[in-house]
Wavefront OBJ file of the C-alpha trace (Angstrom):
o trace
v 92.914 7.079 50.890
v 89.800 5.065 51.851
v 89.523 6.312 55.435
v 87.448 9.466 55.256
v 85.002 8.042 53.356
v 82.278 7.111 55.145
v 81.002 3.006 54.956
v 77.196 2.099 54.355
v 75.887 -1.093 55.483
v 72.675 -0.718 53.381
v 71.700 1.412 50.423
v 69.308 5.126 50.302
v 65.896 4.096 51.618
v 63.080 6.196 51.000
v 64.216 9.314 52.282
v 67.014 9.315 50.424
v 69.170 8.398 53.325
v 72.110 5.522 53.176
v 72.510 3.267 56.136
v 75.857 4.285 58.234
v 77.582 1.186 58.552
v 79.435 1.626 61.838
v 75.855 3.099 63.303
v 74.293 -0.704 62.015
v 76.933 -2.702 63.267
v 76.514 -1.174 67.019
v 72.925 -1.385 66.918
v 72.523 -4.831 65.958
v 75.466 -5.600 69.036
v 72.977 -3.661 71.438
v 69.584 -5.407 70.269
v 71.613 -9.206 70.386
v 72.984 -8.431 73.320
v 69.528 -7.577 75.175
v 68.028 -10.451 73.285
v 70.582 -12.762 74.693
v 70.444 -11.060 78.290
v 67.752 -14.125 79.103
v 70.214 -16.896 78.009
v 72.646 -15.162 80.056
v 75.206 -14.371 76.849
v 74.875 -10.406 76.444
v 78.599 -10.699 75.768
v 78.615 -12.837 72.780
v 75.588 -12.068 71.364
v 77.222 -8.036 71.613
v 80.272 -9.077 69.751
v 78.534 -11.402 67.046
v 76.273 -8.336 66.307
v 79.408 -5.903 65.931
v 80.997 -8.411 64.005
v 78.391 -9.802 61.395
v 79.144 -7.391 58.331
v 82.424 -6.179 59.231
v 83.448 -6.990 55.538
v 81.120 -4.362 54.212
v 84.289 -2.091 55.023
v 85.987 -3.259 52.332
v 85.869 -0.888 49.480
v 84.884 -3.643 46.686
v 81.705 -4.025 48.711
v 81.445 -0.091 49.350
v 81.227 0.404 45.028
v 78.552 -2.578 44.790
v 76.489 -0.609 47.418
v 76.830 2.391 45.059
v 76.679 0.335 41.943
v 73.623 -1.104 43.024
v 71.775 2.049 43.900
v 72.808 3.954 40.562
v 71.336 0.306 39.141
v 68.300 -0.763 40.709
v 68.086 -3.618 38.137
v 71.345 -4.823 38.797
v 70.950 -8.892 39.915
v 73.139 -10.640 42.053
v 75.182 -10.785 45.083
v 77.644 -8.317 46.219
v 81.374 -9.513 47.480
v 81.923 -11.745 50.576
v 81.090 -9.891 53.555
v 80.864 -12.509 56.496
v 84.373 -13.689 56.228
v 86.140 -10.887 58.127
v 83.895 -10.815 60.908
v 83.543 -15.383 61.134
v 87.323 -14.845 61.312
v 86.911 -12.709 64.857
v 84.705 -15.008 66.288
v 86.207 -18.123 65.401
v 89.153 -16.443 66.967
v 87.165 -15.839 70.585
v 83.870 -17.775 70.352
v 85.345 -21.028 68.226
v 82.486 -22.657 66.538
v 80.332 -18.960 67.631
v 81.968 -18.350 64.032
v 79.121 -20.531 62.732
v 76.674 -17.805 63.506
v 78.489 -15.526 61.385
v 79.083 -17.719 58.558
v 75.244 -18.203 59.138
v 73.692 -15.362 59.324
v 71.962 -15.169 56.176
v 71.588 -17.916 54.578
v 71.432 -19.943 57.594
v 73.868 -22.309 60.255
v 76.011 -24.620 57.950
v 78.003 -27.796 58.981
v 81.403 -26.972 61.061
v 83.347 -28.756 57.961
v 81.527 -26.116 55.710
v 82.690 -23.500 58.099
v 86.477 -24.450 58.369
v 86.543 -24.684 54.257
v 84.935 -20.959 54.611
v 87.849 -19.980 56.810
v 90.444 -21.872 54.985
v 89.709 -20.062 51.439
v 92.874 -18.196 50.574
v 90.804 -16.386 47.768
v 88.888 -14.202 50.381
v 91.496 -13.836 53.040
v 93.641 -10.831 52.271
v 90.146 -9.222 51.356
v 88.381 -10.178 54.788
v 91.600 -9.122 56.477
v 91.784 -5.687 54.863
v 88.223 -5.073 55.644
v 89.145 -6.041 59.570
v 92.226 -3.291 59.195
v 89.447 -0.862 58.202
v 87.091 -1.728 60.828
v 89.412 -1.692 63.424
v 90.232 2.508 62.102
v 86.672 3.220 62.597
v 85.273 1.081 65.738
v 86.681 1.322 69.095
v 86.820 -1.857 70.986
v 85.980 -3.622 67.976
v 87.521 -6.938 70.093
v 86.973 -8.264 73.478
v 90.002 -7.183 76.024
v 90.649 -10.763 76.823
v 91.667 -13.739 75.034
v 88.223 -15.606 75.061
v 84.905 -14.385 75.911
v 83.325 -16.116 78.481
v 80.616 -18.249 77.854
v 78.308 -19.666 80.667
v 79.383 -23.109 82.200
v 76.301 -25.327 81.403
v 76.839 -24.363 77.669
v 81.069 -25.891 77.315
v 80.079 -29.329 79.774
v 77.218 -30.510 77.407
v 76.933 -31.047 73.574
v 73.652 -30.686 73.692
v 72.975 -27.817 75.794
v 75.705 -26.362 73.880
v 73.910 -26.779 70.669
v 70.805 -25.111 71.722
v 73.047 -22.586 72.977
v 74.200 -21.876 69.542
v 70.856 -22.022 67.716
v 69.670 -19.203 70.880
v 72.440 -16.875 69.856
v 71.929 -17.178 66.100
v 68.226 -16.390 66.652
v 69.366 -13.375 68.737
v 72.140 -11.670 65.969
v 69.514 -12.529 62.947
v 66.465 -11.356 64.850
v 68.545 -7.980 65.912
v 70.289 -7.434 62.447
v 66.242 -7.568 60.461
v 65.139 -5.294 62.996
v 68.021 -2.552 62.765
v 67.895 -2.991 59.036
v 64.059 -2.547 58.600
v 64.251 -0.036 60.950
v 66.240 2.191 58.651
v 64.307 0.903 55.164
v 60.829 0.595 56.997
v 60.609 2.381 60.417
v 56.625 2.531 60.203
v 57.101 -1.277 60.688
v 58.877 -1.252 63.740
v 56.411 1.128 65.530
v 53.769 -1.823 64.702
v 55.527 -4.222 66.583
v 54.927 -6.126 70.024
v 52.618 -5.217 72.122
v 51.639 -3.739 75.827
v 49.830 -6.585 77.236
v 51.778 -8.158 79.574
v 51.540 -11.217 81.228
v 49.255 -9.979 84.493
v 46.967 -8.169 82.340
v 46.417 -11.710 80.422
v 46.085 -13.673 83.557
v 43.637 -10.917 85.053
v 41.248 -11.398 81.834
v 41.607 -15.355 82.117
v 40.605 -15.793 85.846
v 37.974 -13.258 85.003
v 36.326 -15.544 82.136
v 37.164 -18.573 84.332
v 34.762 -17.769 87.175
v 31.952 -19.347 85.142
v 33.113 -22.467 85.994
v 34.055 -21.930 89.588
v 31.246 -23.930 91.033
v 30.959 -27.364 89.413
v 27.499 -27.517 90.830
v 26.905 -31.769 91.020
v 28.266 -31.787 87.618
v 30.559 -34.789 88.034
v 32.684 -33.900 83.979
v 32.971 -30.389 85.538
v 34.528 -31.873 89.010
v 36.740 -33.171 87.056
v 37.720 -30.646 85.207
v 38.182 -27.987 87.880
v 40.233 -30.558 89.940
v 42.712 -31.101 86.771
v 42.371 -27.102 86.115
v 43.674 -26.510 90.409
v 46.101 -28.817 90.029
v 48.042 -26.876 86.714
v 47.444 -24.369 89.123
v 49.306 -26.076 91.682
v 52.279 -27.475 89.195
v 52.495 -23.608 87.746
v 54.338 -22.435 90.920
v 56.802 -25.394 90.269
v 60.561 -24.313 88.772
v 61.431 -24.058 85.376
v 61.270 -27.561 83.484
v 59.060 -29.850 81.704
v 55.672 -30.597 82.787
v 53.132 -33.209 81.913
v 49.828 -33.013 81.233
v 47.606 -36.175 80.150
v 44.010 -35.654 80.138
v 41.563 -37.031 77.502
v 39.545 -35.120 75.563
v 36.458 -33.012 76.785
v 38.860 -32.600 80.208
v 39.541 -29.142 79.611
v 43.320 -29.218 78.478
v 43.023 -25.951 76.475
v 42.043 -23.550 79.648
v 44.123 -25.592 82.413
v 47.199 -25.855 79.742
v 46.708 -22.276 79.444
v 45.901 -21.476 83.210
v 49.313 -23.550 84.196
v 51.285 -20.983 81.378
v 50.348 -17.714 82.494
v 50.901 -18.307 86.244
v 54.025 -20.041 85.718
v 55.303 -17.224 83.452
v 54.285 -14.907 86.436
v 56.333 -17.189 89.090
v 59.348 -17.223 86.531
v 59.098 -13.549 84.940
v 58.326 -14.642 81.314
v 57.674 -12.326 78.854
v 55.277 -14.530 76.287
v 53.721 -17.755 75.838
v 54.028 -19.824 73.391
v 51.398 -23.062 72.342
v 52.431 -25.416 69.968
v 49.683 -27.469 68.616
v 50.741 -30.168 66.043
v 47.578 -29.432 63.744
v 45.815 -26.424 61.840
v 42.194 -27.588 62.849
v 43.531 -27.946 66.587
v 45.251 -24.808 65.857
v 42.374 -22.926 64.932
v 40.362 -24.389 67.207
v 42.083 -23.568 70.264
v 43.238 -20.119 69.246
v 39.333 -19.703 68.821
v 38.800 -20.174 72.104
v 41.920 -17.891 73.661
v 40.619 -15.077 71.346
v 37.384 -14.867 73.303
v 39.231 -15.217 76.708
v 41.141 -12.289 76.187
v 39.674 -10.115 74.109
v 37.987 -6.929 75.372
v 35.058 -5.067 73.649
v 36.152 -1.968 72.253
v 39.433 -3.114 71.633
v 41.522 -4.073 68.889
v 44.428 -4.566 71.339
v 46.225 -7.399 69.507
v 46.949 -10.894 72.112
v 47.179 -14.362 70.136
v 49.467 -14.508 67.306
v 47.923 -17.470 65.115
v 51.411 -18.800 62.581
v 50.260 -21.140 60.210
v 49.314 -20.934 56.334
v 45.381 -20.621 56.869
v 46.558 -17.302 59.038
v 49.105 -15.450 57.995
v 47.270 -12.808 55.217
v 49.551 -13.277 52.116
v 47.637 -9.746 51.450
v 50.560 -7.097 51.276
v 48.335 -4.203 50.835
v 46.100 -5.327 53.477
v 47.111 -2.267 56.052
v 44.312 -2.708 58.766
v 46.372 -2.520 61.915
v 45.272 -6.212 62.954
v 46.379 -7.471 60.110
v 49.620 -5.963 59.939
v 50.449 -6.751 63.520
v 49.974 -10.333 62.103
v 52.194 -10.429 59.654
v 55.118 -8.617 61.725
v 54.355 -10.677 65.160
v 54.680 -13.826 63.099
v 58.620 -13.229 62.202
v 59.259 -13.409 65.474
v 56.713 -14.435 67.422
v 57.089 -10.802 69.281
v 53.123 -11.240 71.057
v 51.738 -11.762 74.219
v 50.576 -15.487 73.432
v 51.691 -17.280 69.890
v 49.898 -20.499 68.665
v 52.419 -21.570 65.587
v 51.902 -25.522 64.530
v 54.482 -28.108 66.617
v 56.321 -28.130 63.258
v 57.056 -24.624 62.618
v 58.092 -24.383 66.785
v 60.493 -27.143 65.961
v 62.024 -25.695 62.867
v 62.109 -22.575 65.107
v 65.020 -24.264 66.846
v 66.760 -26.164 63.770
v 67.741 -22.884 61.897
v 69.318 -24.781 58.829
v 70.233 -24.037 55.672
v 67.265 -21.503 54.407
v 65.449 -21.539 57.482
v 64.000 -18.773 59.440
v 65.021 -18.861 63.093
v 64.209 -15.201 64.549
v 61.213 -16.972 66.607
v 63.707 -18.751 68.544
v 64.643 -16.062 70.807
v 60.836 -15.803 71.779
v 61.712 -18.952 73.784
v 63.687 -18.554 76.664
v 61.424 -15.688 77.979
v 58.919 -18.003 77.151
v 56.262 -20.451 79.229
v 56.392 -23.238 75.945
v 53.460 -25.811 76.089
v 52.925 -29.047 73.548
v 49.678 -30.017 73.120
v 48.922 -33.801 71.906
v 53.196 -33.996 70.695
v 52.529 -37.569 69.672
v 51.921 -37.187 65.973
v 55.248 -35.219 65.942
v 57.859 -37.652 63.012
v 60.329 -39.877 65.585
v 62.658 -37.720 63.667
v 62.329 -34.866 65.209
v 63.213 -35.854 68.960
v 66.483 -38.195 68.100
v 69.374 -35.799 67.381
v 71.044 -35.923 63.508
l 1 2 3 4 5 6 7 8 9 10 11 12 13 14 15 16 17 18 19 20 21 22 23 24 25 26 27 28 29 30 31 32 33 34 35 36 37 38 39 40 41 42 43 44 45 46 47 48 49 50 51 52 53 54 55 56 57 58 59 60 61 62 63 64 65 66 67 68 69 70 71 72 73 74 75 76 77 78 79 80 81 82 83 84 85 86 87 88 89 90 91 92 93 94 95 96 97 98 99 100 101 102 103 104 105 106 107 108 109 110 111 112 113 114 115 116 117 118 119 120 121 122 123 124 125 126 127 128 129 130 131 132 133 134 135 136 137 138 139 140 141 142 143 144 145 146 147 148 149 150 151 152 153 154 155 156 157 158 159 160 161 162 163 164 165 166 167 168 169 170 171 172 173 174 175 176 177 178 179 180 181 182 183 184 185 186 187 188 189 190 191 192 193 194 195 196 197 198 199 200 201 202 203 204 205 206 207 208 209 210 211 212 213 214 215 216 217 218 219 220 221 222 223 224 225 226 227 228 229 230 231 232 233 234 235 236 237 238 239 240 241 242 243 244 245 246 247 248 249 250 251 252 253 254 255 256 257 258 259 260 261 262 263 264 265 266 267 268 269 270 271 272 273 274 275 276 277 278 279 280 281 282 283 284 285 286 287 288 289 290 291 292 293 294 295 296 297 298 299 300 301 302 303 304 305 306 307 308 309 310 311 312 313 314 315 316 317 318 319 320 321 322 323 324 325 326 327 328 329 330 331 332 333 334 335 336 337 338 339 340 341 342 343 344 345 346 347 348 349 350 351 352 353 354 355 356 357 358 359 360 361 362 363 364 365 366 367 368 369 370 371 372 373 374 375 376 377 378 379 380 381 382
């Protein structure tokens, strides 16, 4: 009696108009599965996103939707929805069931994960919902018995993990964009921008020629020798680079030199700075905002992250201002400047963390500047 209704994965938004749920479900698996296309795991990433909220089928969930809408005062949260769909995966993708499990309120511990799986209270709920889902999505499961995952991410643990923490970027990045772009779809014609990565090198070499001829300047020999030689190292392959150079060498426009013509060489879409302080932050983002911005433009370039940036002005609508505050979920700009700390916690997506910038970074040139005050912590594995 339940199948001709139809299933909503989100309430009416403004227009009055409820979010289909099989129409969600297929657009998140087509955003995660471009996302992941860099990564190489389009497949996955297609099938996490079609799975994610297949327990909003269930009609329990279905009359909390409606409940909720009829109530807009009505606190708390709704019936288990990730448990049907962490079922498929861990049945094709093993612990790519963590992702599901994960996906809002962030990756958990694989013990927390089999105790999800294990919980008889939820099961005959989760697999009711997948009987439902499987009536109204064709395909809803991969033709084989596994899906194939590439080989560098089943030989290593670590590789493996990163691999993980890409994907989960990729399904949470692609299920907030489908879902504001059926409660806010203003927002998502604010996002990203045109610049690409020629245009920024083109305005870069431009500003550069004023220090093309050292002129018996012996500090600015020595700076355009360490500038040619990023240069040089840019047309390298993919991999990590070192740079040491004291200060007043000119680290900011040869870090930044080496970036944009080594995301040329590789096809990168972005760039991404981490600097491990605000000041520095500030600082250098000063200096890439007069590089590359054009008079008469408002054409938005450097995303700045960090809490002396981001407006915590809601009403603040200038078009600058919310290209800010929508470029720093994701880090969806030409060239991003976020602190070492919050690039770090980019790619731990724990328990309450955000980790949508984290698919920024394999299309990515990444540089560290001055990494040494990073916590030991962070580069020994927990």
């Amino acid at each position: 009696m339940y199948r001709w209704l139809t299933p909503y994965a989100h309430s009416r938004n403004d227009e009055g108009q409820r979010h289909d749920l099989v129409g969600h479900l297929q657009g998140v698996a087509r955003l995660a599965a471009n996302f992941a296309t860099d990564f190489q795991a389009s497949e996955p990433a297609y099938f996490l996103g079609l799975w994610h909220d297949l327990g909003k089928f269930h009609p329990a969930f279905q009359s909390y939707l409606l409940e909720s809408e009829a109530n807009p005062q009505r606190r708390g949260h709704g019936p288990d929805h990730k448990l049907a769909g962490t079922m498929l995966a861990s049945q094709y993708l093993g612990l790519g069931a963590l992702l599901v499990h994960g996906h809002h309120g962030g990756l958990r511990a694989p013990d927390a994960l089999k105790r999800f799986l294990a919980d008889s209270r939820l099961n005959s709920a989760a697999t009711y919902a997948l009987d439902l889902a499987s009536l109204a999505i064709k395909d809803l499961e991969p033709p084989g018995q596994a899906i194939q995952l590439p080989e560098p991410f089943t030989t290593d643990a670590l590789t493996a993990e990163l691999f993980l923490r890409l994907l989960f970027s990729a399904l949470v990045d692609a299920d907030s964009l489908d879902t504001e772009e059926h409660f806010s779809s203003a927002d998502i014609r604010q996002r990203g921008s045109d610049v690409t990565m020629a245009h920024l090198w083109d305005r870069f070499a431009q500003d550069q020629r004023q220090y093309s001829s050292p002129q018996d300047n012996h500090v600015a020999e020595v700076r355009d020798s360490i500038y040619q030689a990023c240069l040089t190292a840019a047309e390298g392959p993919p991999g990590l680079y070192r740079l040491t150079v004291p200060t007043g060498g000119g680290k900011t426009r040869s870090a930044m030199a080496f970036a944009l013509r080594h995301a040329l060489r590789h096809g990168h879409k972005r760039i991404i700075l981490a600097v491990p302080f605000i000041s520095i932050t500030e600082q250098t983002a000063d200096i890439y905002h007069t590089i590359f911005h054009i008079d008469g433009t408002v054409e938005p370039v450097v995303l700045e992250h960090h809490s002396g940036s981001v407006s915590g002005d809601e009403e603040d609508f200038h078009p600058s201002a919310v290209w800010q505050r929508l470029a720093a979920e994701n880090w969806d700009a030409p060239s991003s400047l976020p602190p070492l700390y919050n690039y770090l916690k980019a790619s731990s997506p724990t328990a309450g963390a955000r980790p949508a910038s984290c698919t920024a970074s394999p299309t990515a040139s990444s540089s560290w500047m001055k990494p040494k005050p990073c916590p030991p912590t962070f580069w020994t594995r927990s």
